[in-house]
Backbone as JSON Lines, residues from 0, in Angstrom:
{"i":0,"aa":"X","n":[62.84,-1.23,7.3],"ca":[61.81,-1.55,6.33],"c":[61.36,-0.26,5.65]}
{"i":1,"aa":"X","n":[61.27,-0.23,4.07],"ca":[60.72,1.14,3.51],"c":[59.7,1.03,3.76]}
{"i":2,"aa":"X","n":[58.82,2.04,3.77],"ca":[57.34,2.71,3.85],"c":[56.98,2.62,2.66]}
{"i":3,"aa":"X","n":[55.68,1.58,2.48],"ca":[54.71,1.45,0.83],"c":[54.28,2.27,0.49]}
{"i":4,"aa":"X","n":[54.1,3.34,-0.13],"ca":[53.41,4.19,-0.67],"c":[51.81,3.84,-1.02]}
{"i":5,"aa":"X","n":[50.77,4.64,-0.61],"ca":[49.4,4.43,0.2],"c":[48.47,3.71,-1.69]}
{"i":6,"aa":"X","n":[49.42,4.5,-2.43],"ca":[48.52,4.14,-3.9],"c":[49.99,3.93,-4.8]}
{"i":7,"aa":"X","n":[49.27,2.79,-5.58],"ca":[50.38,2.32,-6.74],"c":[51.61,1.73,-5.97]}
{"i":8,"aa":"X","n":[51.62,1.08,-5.02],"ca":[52.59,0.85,-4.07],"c":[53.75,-0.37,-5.2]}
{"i":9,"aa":"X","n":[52.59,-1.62,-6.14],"ca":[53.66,-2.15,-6.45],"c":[54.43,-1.59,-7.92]}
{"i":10,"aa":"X","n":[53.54,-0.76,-8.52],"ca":[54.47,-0.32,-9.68],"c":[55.01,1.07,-9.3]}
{"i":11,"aa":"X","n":[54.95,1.54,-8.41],"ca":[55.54,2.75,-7.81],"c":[57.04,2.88,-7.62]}
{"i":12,"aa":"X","n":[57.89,2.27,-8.61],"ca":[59.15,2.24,-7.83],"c":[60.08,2.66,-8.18]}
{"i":13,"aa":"X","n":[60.69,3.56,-7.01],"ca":[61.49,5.34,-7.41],"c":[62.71,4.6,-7.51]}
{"i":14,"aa":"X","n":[63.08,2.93,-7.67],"ca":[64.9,2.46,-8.0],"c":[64.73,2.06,-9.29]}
{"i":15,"aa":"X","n":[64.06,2.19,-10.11],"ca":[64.24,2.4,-11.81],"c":[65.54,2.32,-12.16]}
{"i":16,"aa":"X","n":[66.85,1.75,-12.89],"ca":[67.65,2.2,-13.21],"c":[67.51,2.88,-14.61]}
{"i":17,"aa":"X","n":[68.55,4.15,-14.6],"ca":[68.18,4.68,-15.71],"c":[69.77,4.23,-16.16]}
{"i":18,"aa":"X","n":[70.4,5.22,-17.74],"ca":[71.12,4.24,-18.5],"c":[71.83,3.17,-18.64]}
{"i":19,"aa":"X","n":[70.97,2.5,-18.39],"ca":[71.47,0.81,-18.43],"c":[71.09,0.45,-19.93]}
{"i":20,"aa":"X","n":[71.58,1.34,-21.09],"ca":[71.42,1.17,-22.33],"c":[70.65,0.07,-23.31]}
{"i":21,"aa":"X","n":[70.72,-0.03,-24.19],"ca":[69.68,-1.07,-24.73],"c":[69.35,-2.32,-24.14]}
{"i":22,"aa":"X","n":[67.86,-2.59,-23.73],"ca":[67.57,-3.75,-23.56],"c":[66.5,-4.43,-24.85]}
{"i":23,"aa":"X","n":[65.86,-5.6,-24.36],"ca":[65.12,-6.3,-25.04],"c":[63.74,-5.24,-24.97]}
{"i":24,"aa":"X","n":[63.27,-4.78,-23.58],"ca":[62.51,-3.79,-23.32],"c":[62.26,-2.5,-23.65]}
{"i":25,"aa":"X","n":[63.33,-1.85,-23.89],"ca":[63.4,-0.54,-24.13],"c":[63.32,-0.21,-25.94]}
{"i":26,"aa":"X","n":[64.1,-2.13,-26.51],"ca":[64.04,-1.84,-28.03],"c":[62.6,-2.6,-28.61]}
{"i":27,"aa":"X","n":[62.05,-2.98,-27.64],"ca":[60.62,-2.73,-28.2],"c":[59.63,-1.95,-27.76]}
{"i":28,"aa":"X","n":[60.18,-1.38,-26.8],"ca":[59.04,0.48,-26.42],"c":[59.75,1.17,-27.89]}
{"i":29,"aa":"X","n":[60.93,1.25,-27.96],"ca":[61.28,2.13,-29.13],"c":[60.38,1.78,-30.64]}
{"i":30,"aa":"X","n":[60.47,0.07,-30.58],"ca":[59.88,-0.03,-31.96],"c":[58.32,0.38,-31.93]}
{"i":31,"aa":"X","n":[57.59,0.04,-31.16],"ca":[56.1,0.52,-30.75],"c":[56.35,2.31,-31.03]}
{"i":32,"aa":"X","n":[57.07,2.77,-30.28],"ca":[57.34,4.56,-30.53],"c":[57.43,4.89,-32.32]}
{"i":33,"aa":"X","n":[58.38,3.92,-32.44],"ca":[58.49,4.42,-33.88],"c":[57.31,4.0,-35.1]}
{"i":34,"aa":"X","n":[56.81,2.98,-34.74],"ca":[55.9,2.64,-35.8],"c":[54.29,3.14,-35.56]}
{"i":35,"aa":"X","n":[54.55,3.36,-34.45],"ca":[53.16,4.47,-33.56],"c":[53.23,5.81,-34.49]}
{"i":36,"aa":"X","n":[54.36,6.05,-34.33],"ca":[54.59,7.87,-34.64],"c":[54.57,7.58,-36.61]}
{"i":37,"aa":"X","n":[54.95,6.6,-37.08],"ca":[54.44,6.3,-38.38],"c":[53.14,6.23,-39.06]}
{"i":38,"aa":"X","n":[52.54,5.77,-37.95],"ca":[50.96,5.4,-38.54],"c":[50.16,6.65,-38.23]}
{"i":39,"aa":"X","n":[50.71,7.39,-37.3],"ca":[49.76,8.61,-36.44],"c":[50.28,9.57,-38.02]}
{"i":40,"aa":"X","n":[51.26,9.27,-38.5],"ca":[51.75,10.45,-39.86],"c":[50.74,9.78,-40.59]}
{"i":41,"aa":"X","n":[50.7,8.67,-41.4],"ca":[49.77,8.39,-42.51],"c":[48.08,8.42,-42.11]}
{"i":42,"aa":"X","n":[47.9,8.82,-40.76],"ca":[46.17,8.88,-40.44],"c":[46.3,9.87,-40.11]}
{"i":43,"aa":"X","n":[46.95,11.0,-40.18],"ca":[46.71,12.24,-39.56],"c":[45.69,13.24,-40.04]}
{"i":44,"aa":"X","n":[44.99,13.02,-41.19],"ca":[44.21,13.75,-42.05],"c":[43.05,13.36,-41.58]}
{"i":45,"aa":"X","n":[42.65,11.94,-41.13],"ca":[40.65,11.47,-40.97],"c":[40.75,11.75,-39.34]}
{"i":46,"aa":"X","n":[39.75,12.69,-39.24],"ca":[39.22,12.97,-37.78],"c":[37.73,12.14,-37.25]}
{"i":47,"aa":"X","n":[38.31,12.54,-35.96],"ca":[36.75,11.64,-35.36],"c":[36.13,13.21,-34.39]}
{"i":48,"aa":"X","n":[34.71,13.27,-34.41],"ca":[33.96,14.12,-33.76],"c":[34.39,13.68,-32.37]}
{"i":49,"aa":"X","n":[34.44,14.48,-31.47],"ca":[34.05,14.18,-29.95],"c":[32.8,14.51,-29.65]}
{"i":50,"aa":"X","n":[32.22,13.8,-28.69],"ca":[30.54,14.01,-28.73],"c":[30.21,15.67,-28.18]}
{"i":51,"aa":"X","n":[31.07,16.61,-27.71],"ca":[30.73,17.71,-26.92],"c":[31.48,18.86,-27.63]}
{"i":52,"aa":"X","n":[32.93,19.0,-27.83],"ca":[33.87,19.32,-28.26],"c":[34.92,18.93,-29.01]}
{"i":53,"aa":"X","n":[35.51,19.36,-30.43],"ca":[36.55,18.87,-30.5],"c":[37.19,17.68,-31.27]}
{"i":54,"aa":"X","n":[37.71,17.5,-31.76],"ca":[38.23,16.19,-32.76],"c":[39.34,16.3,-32.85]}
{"i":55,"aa":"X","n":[39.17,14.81,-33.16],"ca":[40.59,13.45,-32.45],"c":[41.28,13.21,-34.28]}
{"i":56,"aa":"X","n":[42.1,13.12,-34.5],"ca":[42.87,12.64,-35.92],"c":[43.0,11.29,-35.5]}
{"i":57,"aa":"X","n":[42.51,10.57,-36.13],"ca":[42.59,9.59,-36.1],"c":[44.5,8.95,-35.92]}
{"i":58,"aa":"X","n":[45.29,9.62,-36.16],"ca":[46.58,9.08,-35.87],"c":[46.91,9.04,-34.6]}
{"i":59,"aa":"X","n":[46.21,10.55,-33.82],"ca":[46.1,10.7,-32.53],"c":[46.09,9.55,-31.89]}
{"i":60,"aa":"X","n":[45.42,8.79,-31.8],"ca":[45.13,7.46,-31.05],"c":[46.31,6.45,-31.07]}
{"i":61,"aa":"X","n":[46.97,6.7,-33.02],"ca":[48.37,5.73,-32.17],"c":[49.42,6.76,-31.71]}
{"i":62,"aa":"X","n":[49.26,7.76,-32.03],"ca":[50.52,8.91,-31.47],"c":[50.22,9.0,-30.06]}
{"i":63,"aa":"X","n":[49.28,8.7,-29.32],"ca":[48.8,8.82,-27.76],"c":[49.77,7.93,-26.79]}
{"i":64,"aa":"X","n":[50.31,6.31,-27.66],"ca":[51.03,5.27,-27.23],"c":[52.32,5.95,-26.81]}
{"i":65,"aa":"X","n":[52.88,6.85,-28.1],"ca":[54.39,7.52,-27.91],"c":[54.95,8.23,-26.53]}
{"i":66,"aa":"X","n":[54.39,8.71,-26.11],"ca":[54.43,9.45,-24.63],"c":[55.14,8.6,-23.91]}
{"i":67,"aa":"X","n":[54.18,7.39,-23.59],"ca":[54.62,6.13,-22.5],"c":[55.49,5.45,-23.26]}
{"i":68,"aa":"X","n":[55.36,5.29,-24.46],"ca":[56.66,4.4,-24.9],"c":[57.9,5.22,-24.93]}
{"i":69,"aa":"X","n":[57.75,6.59,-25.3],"ca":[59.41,7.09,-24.74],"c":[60.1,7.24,-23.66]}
{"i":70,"aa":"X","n":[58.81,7.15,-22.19],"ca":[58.92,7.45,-20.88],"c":[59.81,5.9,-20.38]}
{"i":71,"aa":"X","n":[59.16,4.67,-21.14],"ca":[60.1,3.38,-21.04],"c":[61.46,3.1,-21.69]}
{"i":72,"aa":"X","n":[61.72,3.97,-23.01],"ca":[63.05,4.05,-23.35],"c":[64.2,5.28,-22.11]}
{"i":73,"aa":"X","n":[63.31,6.26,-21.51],"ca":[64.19,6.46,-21.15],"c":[65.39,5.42,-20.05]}
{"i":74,"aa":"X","n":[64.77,4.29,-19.51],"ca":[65.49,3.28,-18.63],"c":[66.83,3.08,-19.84]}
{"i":75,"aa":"X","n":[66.88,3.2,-20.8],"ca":[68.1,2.65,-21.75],"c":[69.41,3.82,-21.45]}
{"i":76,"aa":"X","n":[68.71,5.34,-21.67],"ca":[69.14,6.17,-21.19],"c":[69.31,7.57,-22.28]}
{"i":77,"aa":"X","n":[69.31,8.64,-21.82],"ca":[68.85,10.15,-22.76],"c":[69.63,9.98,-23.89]}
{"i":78,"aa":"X","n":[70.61,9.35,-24.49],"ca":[71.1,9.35,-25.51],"c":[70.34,8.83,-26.44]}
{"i":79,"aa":"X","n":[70.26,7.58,-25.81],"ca":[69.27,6.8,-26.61],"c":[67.9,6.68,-26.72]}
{"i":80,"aa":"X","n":[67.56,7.9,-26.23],"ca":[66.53,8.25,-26.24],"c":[66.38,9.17,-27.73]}
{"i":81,"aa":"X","n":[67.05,10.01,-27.6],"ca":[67.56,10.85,-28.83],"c":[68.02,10.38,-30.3]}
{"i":82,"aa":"X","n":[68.91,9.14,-30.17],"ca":[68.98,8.03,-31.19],"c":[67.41,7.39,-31.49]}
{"i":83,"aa":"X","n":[66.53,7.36,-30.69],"ca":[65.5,6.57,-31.66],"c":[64.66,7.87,-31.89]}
{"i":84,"aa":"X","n":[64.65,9.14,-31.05],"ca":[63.61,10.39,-32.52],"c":[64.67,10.42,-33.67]}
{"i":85,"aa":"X","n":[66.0,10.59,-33.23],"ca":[66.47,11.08,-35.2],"c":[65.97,9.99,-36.26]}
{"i":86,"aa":"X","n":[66.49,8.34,-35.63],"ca":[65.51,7.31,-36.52],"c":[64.53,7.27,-36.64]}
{"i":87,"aa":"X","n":[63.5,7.78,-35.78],"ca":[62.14,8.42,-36.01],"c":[61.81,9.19,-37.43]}
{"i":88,"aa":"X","n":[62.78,10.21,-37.16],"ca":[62.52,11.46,-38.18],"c":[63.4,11.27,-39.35]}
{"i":89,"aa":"X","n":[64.0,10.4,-39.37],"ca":[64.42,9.65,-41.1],"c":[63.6,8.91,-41.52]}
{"i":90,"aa":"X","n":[62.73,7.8,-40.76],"ca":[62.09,7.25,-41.27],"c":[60.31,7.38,-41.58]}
{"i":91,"aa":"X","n":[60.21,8.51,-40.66],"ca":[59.24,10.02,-41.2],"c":[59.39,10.26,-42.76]}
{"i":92,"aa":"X","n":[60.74,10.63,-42.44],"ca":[61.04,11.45,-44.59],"c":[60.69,10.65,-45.52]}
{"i":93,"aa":"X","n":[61.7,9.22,-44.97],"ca":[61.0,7.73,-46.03],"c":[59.72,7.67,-46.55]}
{"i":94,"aa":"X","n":[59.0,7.67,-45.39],"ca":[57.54,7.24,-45.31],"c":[56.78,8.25,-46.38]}
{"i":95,"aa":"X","n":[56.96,10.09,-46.2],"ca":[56.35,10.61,-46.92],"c":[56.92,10.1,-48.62]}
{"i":96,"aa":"X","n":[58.32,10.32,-48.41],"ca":[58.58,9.7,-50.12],"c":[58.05,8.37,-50.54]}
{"i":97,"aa":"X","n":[57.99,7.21,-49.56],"ca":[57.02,6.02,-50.06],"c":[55.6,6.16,-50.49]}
{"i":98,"aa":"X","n":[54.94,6.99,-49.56],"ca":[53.4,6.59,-49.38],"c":[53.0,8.34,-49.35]}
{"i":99,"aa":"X","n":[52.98,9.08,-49.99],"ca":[53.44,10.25,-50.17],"c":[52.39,10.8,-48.98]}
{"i":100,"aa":"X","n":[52.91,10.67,-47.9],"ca":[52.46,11.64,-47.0],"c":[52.8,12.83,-47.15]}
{"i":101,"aa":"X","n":[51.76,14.09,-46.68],"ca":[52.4,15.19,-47.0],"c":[53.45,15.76,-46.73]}
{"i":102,"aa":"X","n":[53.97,16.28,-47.09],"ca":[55.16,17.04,-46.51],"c":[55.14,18.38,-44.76]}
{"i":103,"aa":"X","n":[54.07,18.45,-45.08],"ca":[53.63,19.35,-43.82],"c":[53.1,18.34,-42.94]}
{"i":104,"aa":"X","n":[52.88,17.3,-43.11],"ca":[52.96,16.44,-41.7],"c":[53.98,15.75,-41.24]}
{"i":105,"aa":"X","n":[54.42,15.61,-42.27],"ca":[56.1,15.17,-41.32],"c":[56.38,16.19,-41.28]}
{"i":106,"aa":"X","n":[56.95,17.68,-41.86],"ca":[57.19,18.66,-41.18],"c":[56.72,18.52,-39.7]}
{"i":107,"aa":"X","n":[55.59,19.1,-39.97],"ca":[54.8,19.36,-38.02],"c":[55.38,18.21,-37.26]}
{"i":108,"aa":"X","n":[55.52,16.53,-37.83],"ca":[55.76,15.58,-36.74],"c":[57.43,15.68,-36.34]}
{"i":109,"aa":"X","n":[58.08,16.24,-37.33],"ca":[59.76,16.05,-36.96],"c":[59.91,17.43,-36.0]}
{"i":110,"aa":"X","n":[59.07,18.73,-36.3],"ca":[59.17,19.54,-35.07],"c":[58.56,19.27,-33.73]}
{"i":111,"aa":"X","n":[57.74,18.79,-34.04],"ca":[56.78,18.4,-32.6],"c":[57.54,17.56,-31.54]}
{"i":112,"aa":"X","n":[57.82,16.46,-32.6],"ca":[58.92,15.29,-31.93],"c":[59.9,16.29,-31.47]}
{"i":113,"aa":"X","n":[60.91,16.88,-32.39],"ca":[61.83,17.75,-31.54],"c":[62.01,18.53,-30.14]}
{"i":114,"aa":"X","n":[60.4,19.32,-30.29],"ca":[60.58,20.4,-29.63],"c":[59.85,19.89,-28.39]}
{"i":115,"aa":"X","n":[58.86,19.0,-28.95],"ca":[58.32,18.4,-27.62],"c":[58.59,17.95,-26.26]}
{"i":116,"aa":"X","n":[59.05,16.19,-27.38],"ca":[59.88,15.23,-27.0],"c":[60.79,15.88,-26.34]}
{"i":117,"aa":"X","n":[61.68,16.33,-26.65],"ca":[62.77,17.06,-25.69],"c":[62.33,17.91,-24.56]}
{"i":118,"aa":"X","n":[61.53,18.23,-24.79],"ca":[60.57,18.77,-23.5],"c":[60.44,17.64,-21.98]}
{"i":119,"aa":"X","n":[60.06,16.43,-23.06],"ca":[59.55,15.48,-22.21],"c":[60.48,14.83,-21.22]}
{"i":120,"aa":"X","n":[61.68,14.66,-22.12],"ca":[62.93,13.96,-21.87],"c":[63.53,15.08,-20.95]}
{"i":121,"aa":"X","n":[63.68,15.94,-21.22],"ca":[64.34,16.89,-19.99],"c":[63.46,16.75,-18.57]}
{"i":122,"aa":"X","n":[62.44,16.95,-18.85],"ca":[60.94,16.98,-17.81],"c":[60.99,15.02,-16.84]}
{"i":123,"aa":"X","n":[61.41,14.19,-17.71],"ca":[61.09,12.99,-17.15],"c":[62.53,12.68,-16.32]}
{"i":124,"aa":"X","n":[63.65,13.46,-16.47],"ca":[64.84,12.57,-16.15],"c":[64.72,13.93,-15.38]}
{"i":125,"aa":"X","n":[64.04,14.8,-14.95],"ca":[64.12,15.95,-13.6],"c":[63.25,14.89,-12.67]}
{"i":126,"aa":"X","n":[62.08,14.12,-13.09],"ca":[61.4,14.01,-12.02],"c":[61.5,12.03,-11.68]}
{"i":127,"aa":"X","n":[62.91,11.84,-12.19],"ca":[63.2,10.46,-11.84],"c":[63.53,10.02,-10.49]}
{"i":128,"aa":"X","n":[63.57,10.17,-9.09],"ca":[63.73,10.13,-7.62],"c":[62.16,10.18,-7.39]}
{"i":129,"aa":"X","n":[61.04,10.43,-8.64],"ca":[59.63,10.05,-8.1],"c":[59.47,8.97,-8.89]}
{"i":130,"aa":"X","n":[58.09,8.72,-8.29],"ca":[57.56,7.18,-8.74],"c":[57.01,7.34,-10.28]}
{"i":131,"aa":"X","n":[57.05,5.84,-10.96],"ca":[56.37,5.76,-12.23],"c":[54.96,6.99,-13.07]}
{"i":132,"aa":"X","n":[54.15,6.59,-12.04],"ca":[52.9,7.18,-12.27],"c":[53.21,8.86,-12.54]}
{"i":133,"aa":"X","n":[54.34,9.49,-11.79],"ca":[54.59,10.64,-11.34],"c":[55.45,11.03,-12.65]}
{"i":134,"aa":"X","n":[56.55,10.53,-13.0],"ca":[57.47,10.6,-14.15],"c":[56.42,10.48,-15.07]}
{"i":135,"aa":"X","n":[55.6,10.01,-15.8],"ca":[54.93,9.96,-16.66],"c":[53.57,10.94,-16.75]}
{"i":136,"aa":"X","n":[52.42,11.09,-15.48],"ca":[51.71,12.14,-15.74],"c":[52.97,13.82,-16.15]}
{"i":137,"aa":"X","n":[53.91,13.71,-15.03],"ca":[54.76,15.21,-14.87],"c":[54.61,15.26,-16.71]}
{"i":138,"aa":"X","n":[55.7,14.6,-17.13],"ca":[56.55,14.79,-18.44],"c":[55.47,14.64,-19.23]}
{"i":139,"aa":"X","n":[54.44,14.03,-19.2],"ca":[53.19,14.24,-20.56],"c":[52.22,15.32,-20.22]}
{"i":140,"aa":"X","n":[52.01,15.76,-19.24],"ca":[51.74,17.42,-18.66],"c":[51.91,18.44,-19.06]}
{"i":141,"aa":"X","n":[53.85,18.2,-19.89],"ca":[54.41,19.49,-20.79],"c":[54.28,18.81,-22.13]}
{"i":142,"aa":"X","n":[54.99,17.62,-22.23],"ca":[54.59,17.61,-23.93],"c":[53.48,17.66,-24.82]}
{"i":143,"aa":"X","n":[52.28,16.57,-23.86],"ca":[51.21,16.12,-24.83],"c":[50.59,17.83,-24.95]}
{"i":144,"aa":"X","n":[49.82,18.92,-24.39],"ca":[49.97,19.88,-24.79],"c":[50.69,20.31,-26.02]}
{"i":145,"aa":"X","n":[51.81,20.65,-25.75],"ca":[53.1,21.43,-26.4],"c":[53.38,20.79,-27.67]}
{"i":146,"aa":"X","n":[52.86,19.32,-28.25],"ca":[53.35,18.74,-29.07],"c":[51.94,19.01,-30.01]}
{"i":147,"aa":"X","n":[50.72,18.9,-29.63],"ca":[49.68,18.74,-29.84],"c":[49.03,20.38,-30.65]}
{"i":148,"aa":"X","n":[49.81,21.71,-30.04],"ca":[50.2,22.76,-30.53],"c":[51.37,22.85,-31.55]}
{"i":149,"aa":"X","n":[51.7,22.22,-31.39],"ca":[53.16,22.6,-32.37],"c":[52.45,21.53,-33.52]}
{"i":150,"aa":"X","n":[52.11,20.24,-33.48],"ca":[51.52,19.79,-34.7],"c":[50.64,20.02,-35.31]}
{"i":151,"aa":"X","n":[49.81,20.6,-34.41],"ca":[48.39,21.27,-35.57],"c":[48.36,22.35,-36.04]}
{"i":152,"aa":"X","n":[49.02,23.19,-35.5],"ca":[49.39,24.33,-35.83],"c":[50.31,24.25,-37.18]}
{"i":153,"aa":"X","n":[51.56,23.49,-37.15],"ca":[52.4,23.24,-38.62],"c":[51.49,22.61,-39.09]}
{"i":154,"aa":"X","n":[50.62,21.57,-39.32],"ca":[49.93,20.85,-40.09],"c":[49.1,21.44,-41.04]}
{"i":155,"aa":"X","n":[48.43,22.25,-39.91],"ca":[46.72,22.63,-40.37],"c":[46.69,24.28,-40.97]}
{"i":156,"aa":"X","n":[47.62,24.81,-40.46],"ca":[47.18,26.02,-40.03],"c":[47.53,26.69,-42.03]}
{"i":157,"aa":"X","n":[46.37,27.17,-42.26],"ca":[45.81,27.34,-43.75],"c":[45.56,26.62,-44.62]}
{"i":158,"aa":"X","n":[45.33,25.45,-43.81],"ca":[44.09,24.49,-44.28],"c":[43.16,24.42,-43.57]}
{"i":159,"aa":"X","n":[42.86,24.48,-42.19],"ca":[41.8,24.54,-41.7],"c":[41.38,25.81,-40.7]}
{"i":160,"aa":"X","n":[39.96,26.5,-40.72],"ca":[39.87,27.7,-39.78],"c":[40.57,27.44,-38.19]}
{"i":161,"aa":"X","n":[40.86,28.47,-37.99],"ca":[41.01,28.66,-36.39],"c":[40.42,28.06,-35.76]}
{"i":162,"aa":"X","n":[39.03,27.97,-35.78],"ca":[38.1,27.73,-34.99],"c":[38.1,25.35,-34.71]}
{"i":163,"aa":"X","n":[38.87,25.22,-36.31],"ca":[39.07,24.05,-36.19],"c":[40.25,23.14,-35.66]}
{"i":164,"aa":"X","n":[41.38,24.48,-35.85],"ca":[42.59,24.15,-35.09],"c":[42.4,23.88,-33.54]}
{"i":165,"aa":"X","n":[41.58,24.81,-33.15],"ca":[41.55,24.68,-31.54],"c":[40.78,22.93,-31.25]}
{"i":166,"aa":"X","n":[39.52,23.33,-32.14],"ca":[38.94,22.06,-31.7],"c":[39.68,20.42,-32.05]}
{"i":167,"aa":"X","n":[40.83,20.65,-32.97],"ca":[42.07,19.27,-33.23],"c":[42.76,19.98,-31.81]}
{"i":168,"aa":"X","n":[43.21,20.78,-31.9],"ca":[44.13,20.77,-30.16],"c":[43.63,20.4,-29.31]}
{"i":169,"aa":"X","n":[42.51,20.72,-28.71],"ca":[41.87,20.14,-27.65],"c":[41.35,18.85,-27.45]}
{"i":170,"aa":"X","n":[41.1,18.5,-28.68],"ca":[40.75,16.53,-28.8],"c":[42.14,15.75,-28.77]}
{"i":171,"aa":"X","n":[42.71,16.86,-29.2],"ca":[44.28,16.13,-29.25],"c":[44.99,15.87,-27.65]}
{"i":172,"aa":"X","n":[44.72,16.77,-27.28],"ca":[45.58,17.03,-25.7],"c":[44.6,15.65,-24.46]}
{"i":173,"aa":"X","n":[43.23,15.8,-24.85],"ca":[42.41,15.1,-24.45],"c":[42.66,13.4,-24.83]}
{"i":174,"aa":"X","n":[42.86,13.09,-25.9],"ca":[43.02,11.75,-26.22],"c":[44.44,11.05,-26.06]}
{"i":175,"aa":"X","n":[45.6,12.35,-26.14],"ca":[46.95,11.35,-26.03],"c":[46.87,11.5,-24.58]}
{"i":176,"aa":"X","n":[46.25,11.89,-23.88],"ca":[46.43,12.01,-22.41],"c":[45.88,10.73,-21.9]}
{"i":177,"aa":"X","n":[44.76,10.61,-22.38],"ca":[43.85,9.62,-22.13],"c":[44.83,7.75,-22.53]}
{"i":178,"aa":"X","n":[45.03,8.0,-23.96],"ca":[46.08,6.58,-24.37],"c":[47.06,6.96,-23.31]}
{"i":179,"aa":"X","n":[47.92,7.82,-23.25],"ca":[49.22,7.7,-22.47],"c":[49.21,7.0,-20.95]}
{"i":180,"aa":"X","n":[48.04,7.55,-20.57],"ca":[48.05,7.35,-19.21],"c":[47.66,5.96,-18.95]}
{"i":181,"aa":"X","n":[46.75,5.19,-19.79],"ca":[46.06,4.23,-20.21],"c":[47.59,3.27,-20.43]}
{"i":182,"aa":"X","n":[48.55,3.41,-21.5],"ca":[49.26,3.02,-21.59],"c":[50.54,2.73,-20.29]}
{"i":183,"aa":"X","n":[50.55,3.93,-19.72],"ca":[51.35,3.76,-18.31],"c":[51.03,2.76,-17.29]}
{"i":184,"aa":"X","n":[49.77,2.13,-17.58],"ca":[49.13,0.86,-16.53],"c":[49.5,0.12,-16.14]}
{"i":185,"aa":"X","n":[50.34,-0.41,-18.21],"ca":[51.54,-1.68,-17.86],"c":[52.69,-1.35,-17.87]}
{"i":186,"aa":"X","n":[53.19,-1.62,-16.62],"ca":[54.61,-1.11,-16.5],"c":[56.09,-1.99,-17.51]}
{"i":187,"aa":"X","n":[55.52,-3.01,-18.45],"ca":[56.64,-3.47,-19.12],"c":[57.88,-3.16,-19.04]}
């Protein structure tokens, strides 16, 4: 008989298969990822105060979903994980030529996604022999940070003071942490 693990015992479970390539599941974490990471581009400009420190971009809140929804594509498997950022980041370019988002926010979002995301994806398929909860805090530990720097920084940086960059980084790191983890609840 295995030994239950003392917390998260029933969504805790380290036999996940990973590339078992597209499912019904994984191609709607992808579509949620992709139309998340769309809307977080066209709201990325209206911020919200945090009551102490710090402000949230309002896209933040759907870009917070992306974390956990890529952590569920990885079950399809790292390729295809990689196949839905490049469709990501074409349909980024679209979006600014439709609805003329700026160009420096899809900039910042197609590096962020890059440099991040790949962060994450390397980071989540090291710590797959642990449980759910574990694969998902680990791997959003390095990205949501790292992504959250790399986008405000390309976004903002000589448009807004220093002093305001930090305070979008830190609402930023604070709120996708907060959705992500929030989002990891349901194990879909």
């Amino acid at each position: 008989m295995r030994p239950t693990p003392a917390v998260f015992s029933a969504a805790d479970d380290r036999s996940e298969p990973y590339g078992q390539g597209w499912t019904r599941a994984t191609l709607g974490a992808a579509a949620v990822y992709i139309t998340a990471v769309l809307i977080a581009n066209a709201t990325a400009e209206t911020f919200i105060p945090l009551p102490f420190f710090g402000l949230v971009s309002v896209g933040t809140l759907f870009f917070g979903l992306t974390f956990t929804q890529r952590d569920r594509v990885h079950r399809a498997g790292k390729r295809q994980v990689y196949t839905m950022l490049g469709v990501t980041a074409v349909l980024a370019t679209l979006e600014s030529l439709l609805l003329d988002v700026p160009w420096r926010i899809i900039l910042a979002s197609c590096l962020a996604i890059l440099l991040a995301e790949a962060a994450d994806t390397e980071v989540y398929h090291r710590l797959r022999r642990h449980g759910w909860y574990a694969r998902v805090a680990g791997s959003n530990a390095v990205s949501i940070p790292l992504d959250s720097l790399i986008f405000t920084v390309t976004a903002f940086a000589g448009v807004f003071s220093a002093a305001m960059i930090v305070e979008i980084v830190w609402g930023d790191i604070v709120a996708k942490g907060a959705v992500g983890m929030l989002a990891a609840l349901w194990r879909g």
